[in-house]
Structure formats: structure tokens, C-alpha cells
N, C-alpha and C positions, 0 to 999 in steps of 0.2 A: 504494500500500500504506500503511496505517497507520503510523503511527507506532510502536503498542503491539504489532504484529506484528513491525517494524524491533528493537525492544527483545528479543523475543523470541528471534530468528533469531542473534540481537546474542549472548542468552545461551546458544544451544544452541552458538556456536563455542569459548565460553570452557569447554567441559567438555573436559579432559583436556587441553589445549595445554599445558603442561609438561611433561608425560611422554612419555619415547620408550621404546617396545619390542618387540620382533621377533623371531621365530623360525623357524626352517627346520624340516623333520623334526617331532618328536612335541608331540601337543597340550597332553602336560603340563610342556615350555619354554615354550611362549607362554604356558599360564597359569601359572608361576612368574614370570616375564617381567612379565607382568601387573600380577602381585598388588604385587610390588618394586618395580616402578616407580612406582604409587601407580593406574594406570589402573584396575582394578579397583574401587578405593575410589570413584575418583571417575565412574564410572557406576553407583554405584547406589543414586542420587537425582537422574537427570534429569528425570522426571518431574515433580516440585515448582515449578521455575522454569518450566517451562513451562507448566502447570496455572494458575500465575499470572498468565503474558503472554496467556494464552486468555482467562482473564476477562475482564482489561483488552482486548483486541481485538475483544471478542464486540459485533455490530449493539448498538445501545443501551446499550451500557454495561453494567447491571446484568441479572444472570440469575435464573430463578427456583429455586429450589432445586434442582427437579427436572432443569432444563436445566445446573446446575453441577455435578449427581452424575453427569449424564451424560457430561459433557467429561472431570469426572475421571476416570471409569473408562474412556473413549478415549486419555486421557495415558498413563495407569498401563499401559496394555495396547499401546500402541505405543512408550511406551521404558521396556520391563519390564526392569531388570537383564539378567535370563538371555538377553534374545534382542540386546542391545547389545553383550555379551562374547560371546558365539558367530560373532557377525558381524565384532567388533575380530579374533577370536583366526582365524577361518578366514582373513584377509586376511594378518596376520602370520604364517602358516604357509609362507605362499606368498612371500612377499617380502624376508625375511632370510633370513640364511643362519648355517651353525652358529658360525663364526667369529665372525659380530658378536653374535650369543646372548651367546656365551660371554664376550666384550669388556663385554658388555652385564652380565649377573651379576655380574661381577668389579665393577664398578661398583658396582650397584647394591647386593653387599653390605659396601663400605668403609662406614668411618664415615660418612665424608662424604654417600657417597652415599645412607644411611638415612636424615640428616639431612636432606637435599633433598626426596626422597619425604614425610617427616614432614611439611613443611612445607610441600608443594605439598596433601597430602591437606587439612591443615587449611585452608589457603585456600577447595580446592573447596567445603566443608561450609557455609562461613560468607561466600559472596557473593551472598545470595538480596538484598539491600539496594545495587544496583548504584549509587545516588548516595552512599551511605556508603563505598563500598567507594574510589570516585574520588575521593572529598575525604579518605579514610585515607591510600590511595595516592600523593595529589598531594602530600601533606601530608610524606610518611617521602621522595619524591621531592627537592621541594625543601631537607628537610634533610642530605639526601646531599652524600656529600664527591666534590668533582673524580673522585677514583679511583670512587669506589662508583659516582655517574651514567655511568661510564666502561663500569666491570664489568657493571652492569645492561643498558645499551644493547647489547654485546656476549653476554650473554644472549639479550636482546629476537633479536637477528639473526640469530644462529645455531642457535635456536630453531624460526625461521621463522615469530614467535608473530603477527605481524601476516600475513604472508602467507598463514598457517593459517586465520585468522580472517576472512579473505574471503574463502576459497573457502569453506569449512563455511559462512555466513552464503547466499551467491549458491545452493550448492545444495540447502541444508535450505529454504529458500526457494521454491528451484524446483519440489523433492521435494513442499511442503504443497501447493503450487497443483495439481501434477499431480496429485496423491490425489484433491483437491475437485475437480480434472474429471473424473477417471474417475467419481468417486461423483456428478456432476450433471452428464450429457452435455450436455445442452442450455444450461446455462451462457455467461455473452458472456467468458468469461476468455480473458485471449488461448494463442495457442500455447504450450508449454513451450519450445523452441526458439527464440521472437519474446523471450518473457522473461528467458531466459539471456540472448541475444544484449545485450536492454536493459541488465542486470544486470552482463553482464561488461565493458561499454562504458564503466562507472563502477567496473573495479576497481582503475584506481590510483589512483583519490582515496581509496576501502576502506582500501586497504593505507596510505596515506598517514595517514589516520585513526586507523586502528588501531595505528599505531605511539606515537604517545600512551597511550590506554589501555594499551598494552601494558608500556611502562616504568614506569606507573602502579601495575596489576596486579603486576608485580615487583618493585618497590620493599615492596609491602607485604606480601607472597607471604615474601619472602627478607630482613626487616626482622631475624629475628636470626641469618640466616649472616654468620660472618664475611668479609672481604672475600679472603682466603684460602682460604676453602671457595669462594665462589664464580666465585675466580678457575681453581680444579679443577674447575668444573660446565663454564667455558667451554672448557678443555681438552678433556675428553672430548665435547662436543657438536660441536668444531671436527673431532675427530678423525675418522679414515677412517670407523670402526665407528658413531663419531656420527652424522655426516650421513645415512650411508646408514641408520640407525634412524628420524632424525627422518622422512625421508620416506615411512619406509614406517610409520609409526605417524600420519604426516598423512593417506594414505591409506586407511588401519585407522580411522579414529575419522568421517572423509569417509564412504566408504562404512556405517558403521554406523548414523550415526548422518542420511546421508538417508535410506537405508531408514525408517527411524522415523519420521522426518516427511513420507515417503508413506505410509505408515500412519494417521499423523495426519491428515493433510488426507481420508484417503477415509471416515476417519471420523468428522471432522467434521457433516457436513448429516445424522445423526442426531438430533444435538441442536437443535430447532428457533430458528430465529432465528440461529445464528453460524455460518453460509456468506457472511457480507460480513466480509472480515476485514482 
């Protein structure tokens, strides 16, 4: 696989890993749920980043106009807002319960907790520049004190935000290649099953990896919470209601957001020239 598709898969995991949210019972808690949490905001512009890593991955390099309106409008219409949150929110209907809803609100409408949201939204908006964002990041990292690289790390962990970020990576991956076989049977790509297999065989060096970026990303994500506030972020993430949210918003944003790039992928080989990717 490319490199520029690797960047790609790199950037569809990094949407929403901050945010946790869940709900049992009615669809208008998961979308309050949602919206508070910051998930919401930050699905809806994934299309952008990935419109990008398409160019950059497409056979030869550069496209002709006609073959770049076309990718676009395959981006656009495979992670369209509306069908990313119908697919986050049907998973989280099913997977929390009203208990942690309600743990979960209480959260999310403290201070603190708006403060967090605030400033995870702003992040999502403004990492389309993934070597800026690493040398900002690395940068507010190293000037971190003892406690702060302490609090961050303990973010990073309890978050799941590296372990998040290779699986959304391994199956938004698997998801593109499988879409491009269904859409070009005769294709030599191998199994989806032979490539998971490959993929998952190299996930704790993923997870080892992305443990970096990921303190990186929070360091500069959480550059004007105080270390106070974020020592409350790691409380309620640690907590009962937390873990059991995080996971079931890892599997919320998993499932939504392969979908989407099986989508992508079977619509890909309309656009001539970028089925080698």
C-alpha cells in the first residue's frame, strides 16, 4: 500500500478519538450525546482530509480535473455528515445504557466538561496540515511540565486514543480495498481476510506508534486546559461510566466510519486511473 493511502487511513482514525458518547433508549440522547460531546462537530468535514489523501494516492500522481470532481463527489457522498451520524448514533443506541447517558451529560454539561468538547472541536477543524500539527504538538509536548506529560499520557491511555487509532486505521483500510473488489471482481487484490490477517499481525507496532502521535495530538489539543481541568477529564474517563462510553463510542465511530470507506473504495474505479492506490 502506498504511503499516501497509509496517511490517509492515518487521518480517517484521528476523527472523533477524543470524544466519548452513548446512549440507550431514544435517538434524541445519543444525539444530545452527540452534539456535547463534540462528535457531531467533528464529523462533519471528513470528507476534506480524505479528498486530499485521494489525490495524493491516485496512479500518477496528478489528476485531470474531470477525474478530481469525480473523487470528490465519491468522498462527499461516502462520508456525507448525515449518513456518519446515523450510523455513530444507531450503534450508540445499542450499546450504553441510560445510566452512563446520564453520567455522561452530567459531564459533558460542567464547565469543565464544555471546555474539553470546545477544544477537542477546535482541534478536529484545524489538523488538515498533519506535519504542522506534529511539530505544534511535539513542540507544546516537550514544553510540558513532569505533571502535565504525566496528565497527558494518562489521557492518551484511558482514552484508548492509540489503540483507537489502529483499529479505525486496519479496518477503514480493509473497508477501501473491499469496496475496490466488489466494484473490480477480476482485480489481483488479495482476500479481505488475507489483509486483515496481514494488517492485524503488525498491530502492536500501530498501537506502539501511535502512542506518540497521540501525546503529541494532546498536548496540543489540551494546550490551554489547565492541568486541573485535565486532571477531571482523566477522572471521569477512568471512571465506570467512562470506560464503558469510551468503548462503545470506539465502536460507534469503527463501524461508521468503515462503512464509509467501503463506500469509498467501490466507488473509486469510476474515476478513471485511481484503482492503484
Amino acid at each position: 500500500m502506498k504511503p499516501n493511502l497509509r496517511n490517509l487511513m492515518a487521518c480517517l482514525a484521528m476523527v472523533g478519538l477524543h470524544a466519548l458518547a452513548a446512549a440507550e433508549v431514544p435517538a434524541a440522547t445519543a444525539e444530545a450525546l452527540m452534539r456535547k460531546s463534540g462528535v457531531w462537530a467533528q464529523l462533519g468535514d471528513v470528507a476534506t482530509p480524505v479528498k486530499a489523501g485521494l489525490v495524493q494516492s491516485a496512479t500518477g500522481g496528478a489528476l485531470s480535473p474531470e477525474e478530481s470532481h469525480r473523487l470528490d463527489l465519491v468522498a462527499d457522498a461516502a462520508f456525507a455528515p448525515d449518513r456518519l451520524r446515523e450510523a455513530v448514533m444507531q450503534v450508540l443506541s445499542r450499546s450504553a445504557t441510560v445510566a452512563h447517558s446520564a453520567d455522561a451529560l452530567k459531564w459533558y454539561d460542567s464547565a469543565t466538561g464544555r471546555q474539553i468538547t470546545a477544544q477537542e472541536e477546535a482541534f478536529s477543524t484545524h489538523f488538515t496540515d498533519m506535519d504542522q500539527v506534529i511539530a505544534d504538538g511535539n513542540k507544546a509536548l516537550a514544553q510540558a511540565s513532569v505533571k502535565r506529560q504525566s496528565l497527558l499520557s494518562q489521557t492518551v491511555q484511558a482514552s484508548r486514543m492509540a489503540e483507537s487509532m489502529a483499529t479505525l486505521q486496519i479496518n477503514t483500510t480493509v473497508a477501501v480495498m473491499q469496496g475496490l473488489a466488489n466494484a473490480v471482481p477480476n482485480s489481483a487484490m488479495p482476500p479481505a481476510a488475507q489483509m486483515r490477517k496481514a494488517l492485524e499481525a503488525q498491530r502492536p507496532h500501530m498501537v506502539a506508534a501511535s502512542v506518540g502521535l497521540a501525546l503529541s495530538m494532546s498536548a496540543l489539543t489540551y494546550q490551554s486546559v489547565s492541568d486541573n481541568a485535565l486532571a477531571q477529564y482523566v477522572k471521569f474517563l477512568t471512571s465506570k461510566s467512562g470506560v464503558a462510553l469510551t468503548a462503545a463510542m470506539e465502536e460507534a465511530l469503527d463501524a461508521s466510519l468503515s462503512q464509509a470507506a467501503q463506500r469509498l473504495g467501490s466507488g473509486i474505479p469510476v474515476a478513471p486511473g485511481t484503482t492503484s492506490l
